[in-house]
C-alpha positions as CSV (number, residue, x, y, z in Angstrom):
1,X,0.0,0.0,0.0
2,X,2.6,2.6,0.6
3,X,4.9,1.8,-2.5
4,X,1.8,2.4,-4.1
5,X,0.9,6.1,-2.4
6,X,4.6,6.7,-2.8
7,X,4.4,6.4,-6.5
8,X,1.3,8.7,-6.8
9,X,3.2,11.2,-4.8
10,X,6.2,10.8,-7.4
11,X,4.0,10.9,-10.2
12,X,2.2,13.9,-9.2
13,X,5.6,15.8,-8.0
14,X,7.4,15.0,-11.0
15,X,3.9,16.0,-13.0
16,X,4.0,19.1,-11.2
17,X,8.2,20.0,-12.8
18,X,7.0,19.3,-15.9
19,X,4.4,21.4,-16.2
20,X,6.2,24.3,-15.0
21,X,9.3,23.6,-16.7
22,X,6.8,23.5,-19.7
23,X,5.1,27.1,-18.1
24,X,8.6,28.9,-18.1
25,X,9.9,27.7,-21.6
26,X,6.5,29.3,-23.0
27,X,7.0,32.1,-21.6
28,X,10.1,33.2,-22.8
29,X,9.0,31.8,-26.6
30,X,11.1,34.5,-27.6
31,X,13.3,32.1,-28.1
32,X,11.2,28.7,-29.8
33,X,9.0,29.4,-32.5
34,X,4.8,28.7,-32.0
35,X,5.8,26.8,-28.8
36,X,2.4,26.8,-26.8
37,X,1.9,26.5,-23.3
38,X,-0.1,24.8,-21.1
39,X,-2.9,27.1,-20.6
40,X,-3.1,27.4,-24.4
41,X,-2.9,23.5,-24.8
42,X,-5.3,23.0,-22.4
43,X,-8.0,25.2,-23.9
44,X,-7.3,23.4,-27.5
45,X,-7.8,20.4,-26.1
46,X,-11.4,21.9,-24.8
47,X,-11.9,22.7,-27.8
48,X,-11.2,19.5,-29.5
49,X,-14.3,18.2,-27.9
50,X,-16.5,21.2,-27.5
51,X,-16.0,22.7,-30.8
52,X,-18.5,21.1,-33.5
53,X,-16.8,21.6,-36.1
54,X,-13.5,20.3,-35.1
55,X,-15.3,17.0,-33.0
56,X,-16.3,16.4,-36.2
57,X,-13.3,15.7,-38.2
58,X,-11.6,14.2,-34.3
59,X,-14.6,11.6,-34.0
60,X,-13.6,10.0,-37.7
61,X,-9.8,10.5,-36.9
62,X,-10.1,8.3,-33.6
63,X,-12.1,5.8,-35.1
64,X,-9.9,5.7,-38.1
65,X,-6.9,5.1,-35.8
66,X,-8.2,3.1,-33.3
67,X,-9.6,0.1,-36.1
68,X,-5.7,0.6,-37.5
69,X,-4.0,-0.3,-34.2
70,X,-6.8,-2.8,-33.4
71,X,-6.3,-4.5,-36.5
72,X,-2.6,-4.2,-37.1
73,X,-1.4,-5.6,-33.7
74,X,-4.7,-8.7,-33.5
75,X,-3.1,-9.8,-36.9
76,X,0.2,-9.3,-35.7
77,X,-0.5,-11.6,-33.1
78,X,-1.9,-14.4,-34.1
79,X,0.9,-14.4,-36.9
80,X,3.7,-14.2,-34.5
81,X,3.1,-16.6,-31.4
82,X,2.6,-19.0,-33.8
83,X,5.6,-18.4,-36.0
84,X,7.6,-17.5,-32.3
85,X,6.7,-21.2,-30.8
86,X,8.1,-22.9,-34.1
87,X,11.4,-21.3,-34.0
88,X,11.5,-21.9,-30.2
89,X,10.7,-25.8,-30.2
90,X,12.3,-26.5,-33.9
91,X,15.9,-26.6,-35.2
92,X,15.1,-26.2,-38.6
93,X,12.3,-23.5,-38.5
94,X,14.5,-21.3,-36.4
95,X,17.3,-22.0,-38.9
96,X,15.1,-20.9,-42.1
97,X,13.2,-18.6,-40.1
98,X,15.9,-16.3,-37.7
99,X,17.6,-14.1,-40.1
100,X,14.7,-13.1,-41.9
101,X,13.1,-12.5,-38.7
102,X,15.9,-10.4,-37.5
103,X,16.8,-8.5,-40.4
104,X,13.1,-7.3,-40.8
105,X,13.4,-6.4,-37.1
106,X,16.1,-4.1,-37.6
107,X,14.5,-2.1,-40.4
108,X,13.3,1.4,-39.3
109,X,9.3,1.8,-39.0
110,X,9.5,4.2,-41.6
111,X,11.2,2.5,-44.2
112,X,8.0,0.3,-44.2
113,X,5.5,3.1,-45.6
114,X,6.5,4.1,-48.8
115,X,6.7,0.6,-49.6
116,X,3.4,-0.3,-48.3
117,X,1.9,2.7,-49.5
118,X,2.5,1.9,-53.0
119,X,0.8,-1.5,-52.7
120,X,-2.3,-0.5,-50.8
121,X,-2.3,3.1,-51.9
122,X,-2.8,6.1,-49.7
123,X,-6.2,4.6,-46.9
124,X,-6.0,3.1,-43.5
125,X,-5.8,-0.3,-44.9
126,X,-2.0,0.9,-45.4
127,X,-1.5,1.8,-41.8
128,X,-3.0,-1.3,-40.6
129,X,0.0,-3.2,-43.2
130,X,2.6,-1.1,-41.5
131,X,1.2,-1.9,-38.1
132,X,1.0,-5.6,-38.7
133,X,4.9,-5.4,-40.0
134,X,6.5,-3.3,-37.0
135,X,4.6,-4.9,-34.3
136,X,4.8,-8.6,-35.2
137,X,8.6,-9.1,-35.6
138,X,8.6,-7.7,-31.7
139,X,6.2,-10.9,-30.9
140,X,7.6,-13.3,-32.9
141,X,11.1,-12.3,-30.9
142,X,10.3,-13.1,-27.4
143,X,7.9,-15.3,-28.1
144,X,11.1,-17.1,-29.7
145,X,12.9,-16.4,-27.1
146,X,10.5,-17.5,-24.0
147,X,10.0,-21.0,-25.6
148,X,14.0,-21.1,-26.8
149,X,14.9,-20.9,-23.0
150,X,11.8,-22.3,-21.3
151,X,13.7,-25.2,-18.1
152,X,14.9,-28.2,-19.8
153,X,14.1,-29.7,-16.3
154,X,10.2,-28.8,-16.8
155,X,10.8,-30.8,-20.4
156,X,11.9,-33.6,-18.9
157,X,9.5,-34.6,-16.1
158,X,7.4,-34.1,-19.1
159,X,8.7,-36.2,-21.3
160,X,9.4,-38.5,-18.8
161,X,5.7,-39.0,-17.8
162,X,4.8,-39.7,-21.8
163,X,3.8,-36.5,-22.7
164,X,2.8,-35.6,-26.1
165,X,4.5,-32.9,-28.3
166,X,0.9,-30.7,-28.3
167,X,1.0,-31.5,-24.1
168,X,4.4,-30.6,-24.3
169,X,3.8,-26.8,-26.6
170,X,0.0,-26.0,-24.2
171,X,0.9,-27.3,-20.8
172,X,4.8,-26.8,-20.4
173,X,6.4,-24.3,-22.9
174,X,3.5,-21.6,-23.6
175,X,2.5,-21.5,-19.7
176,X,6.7,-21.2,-18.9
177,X,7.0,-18.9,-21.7
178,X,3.9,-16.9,-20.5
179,X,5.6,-13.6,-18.9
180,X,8.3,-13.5,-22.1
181,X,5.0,-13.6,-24.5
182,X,3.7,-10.5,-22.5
183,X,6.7,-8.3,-22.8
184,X,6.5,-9.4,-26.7
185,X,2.7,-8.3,-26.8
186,X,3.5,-4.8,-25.1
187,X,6.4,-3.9,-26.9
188,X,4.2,-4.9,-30.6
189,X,1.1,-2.8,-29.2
190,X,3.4,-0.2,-29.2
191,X,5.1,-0.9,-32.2
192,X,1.7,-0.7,-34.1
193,X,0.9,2.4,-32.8
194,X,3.8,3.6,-33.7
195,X,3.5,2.8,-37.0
196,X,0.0,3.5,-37.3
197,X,0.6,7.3,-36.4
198,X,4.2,7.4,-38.7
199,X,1.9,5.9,-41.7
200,X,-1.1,8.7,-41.3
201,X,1.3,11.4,-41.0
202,X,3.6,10.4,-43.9
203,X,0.8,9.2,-46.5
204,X,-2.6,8.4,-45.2
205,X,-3.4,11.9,-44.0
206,X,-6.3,10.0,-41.8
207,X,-6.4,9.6,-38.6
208,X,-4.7,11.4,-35.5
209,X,-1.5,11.1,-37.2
210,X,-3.0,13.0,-40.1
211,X,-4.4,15.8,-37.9
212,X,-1.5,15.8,-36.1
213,X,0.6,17.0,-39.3
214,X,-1.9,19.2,-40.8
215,X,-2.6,21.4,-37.3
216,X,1.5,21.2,-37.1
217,X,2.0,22.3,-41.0
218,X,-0.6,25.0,-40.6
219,X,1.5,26.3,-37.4
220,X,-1.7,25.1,-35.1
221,X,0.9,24.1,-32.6
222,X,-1.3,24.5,-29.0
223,X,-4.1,22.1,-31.4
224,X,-0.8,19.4,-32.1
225,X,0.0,19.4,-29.2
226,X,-3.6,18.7,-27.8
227,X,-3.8,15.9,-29.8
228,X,-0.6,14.5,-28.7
229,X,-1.7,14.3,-25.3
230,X,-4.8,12.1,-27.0
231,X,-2.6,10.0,-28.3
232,X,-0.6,9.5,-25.3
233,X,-3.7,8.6,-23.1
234,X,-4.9,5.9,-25.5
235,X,-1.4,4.6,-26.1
236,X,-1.3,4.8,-21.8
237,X,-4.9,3.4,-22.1
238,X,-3.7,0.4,-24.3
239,X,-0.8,-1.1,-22.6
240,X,-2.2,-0.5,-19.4
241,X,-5.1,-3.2,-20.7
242,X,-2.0,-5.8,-21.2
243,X,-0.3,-4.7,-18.2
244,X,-4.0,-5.7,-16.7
245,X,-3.8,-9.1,-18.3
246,X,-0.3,-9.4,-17.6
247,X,-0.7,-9.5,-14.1
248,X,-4.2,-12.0,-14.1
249,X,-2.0,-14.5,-16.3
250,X,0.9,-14.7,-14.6
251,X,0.4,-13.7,-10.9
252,X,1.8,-17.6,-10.1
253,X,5.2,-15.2,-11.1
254,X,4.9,-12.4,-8.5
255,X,4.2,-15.4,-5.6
256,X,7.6,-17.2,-7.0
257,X,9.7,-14.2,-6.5
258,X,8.5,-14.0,-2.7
């Protein structure tokens, strides 16, 4: 109970420096070009939602990048726990499989959208391509790399009790390799939402991502950085979901460590 009132009281302190860090820079702007304070942030942001006429382009945006995301990252996963398991449990599959894997891995985010872009052409469906291809290398990783190092002495008293190969995979690897498949799903939520907003704001001009770079071209900077902050929440919003389902899968892992 205290570590947890001790971190609100962090969280609000350091809250607290930001914003008047944030204050003080704005007001000597003399120095930064359209940088918008707080106050001025704040009413955008208001007006985001009380404004009819921008709510109505923010309501299509959301939805546009929310199905993106959704989309992106659901296909992402049941593409790389799969792929993930096989180059955990199999020689040759990770053999065939591991370069590939890794040198796709390695490949900026944005080097995926003009090449997307030119198969799907310039919609969501693009951004939901580029999700898919940021986020599932992240899961196929340490999904890979949970199973790859899951306790040869849980195999054994396995084996040694006749198990089969699927008892093996669904009662011994995936459950070992559980909190390893979390940190995979985390990181490729965020990987897709990263790529979801680089695609809108490079090509799809949809989305947040897309009124993100038009209020920031048209030197709206209070109303970019009011949608930032939406941004942030549902990116906050997201992960917290899977930190949620993190801890109701593996709690068996938090009474270990005591």
């Amino acid at each position: 109970m205290r570590s947890g009132i001790t971190r609100y009281i962090t969280l609000f302190g350091t809250g607290v420096v930001f914003i008047t860090a944030w204050w003080a820079l704005a007001e000597s702007k003399h120095n930064f070009a359209q940088f918008a304070g707080p106050g001025q942030v704040a009413v955008a942001l208001g007006s985001l939602f009380t404004n009819s006429a921008i709510s109505a382009s923010l309501v299509p945006a959301l939805k546009d990048t929310m199905v993106s995301i959704f989309f992106g990252f659901f296909l992402a996963v049941i593409v790389g726990i799969p792929i993930g398991v096989l180059m955990g449990r199999y020689i040759v599959a990770d053999l065939v499989l591991d370069p590939w894997v890794n040198a796709w891995y390695s490949v900026p985010a944005i080097a995926f959208v003009p090449l997307v872009m030119n198969w799907t052409g310039l919609n969501y469906g693009g951004s939901i391509v580029i999700a898919f291809l940021i986020a599932v290398f992240s899961i196929i990783l340490n999904v890979y790399s949970g199973v790859k190092n899951c306790s040869t002495t849980l195999l054994d008293t396995a084996a040694s009790y006749r198990a089969s190969e699927f008892q093996l995979l669904s009662k011994v690897m995936l459950p070992a390799s559980l909190p390893q498949i979390m940190i995979g799903l985390r990181l490729g939520l965020s990987r897709a939402i990263e790529g979801v907003v680089i695609s809108e704001m490079l090509y799809a001009a949809v989305g947040l991502g897309g009124m993100i770079d038009y209020s920031a071209d048209h030197l709206q900077s209070a109303t970019s950085d009011a949608l930032i902050i939406i941004l942030a929440i549902i990116s906050l919003v997201l992960t917290g979901c899977l930190r949620i389902l993190d801890r109701k899968m593996i709690g068996w892992k938090e009474l270990d460590a005591r």
